[in-house]
C-alpha angles and dihedrals in degrees: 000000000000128000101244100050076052083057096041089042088064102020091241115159115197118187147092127274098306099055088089111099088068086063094085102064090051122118129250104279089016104152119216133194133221114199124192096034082154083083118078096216095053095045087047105048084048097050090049091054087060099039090058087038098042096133090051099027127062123180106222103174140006127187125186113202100224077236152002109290094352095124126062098207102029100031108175088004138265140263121208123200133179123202102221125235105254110224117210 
């Protein structure tokens, strides 16, 4: 098994800041994540996704990594975001 019919198995987008216009095909409770938050450009770009997408968008978990390439899981840091689950 691939790693990309892992990622579509579980809707799971992986992938920095211009990865989002993917976001729109992905399914109701679909996770992405955001990696090199470390960089302003990059958390802010993310956070002002959310912000203009704040009733379908919903950051879960940030870590901040204390600098560039310190972390050996979670490098320049991640972003986690959640699609929320639209009620009628």
């Amino acid at each position: 098994m691939d790693i990309n019919s892992i990622f579509n198995q579980f809707n799971f987008e992986v992938g920095p800041g211009d990865n989002y216009r993917k976001a729109y095909f992905l399914n109701e409770g679909a996770i992405i994540m955001i990696d090199d938050i470390n960089f302003t450009e990059v958390e802010n770009g993310s956070k002002d996704f959310v912000k203009k997408y704040s009733s379908k968008y919903k950051i879960i978990k940030e870590i901040k990594t204390f600098n560039n390439h310190c972390h050996p899981r979670f490098w320049n840091g991640v972003m986690i975001i959640k699609k929320n689950k639209i009620c009628l």
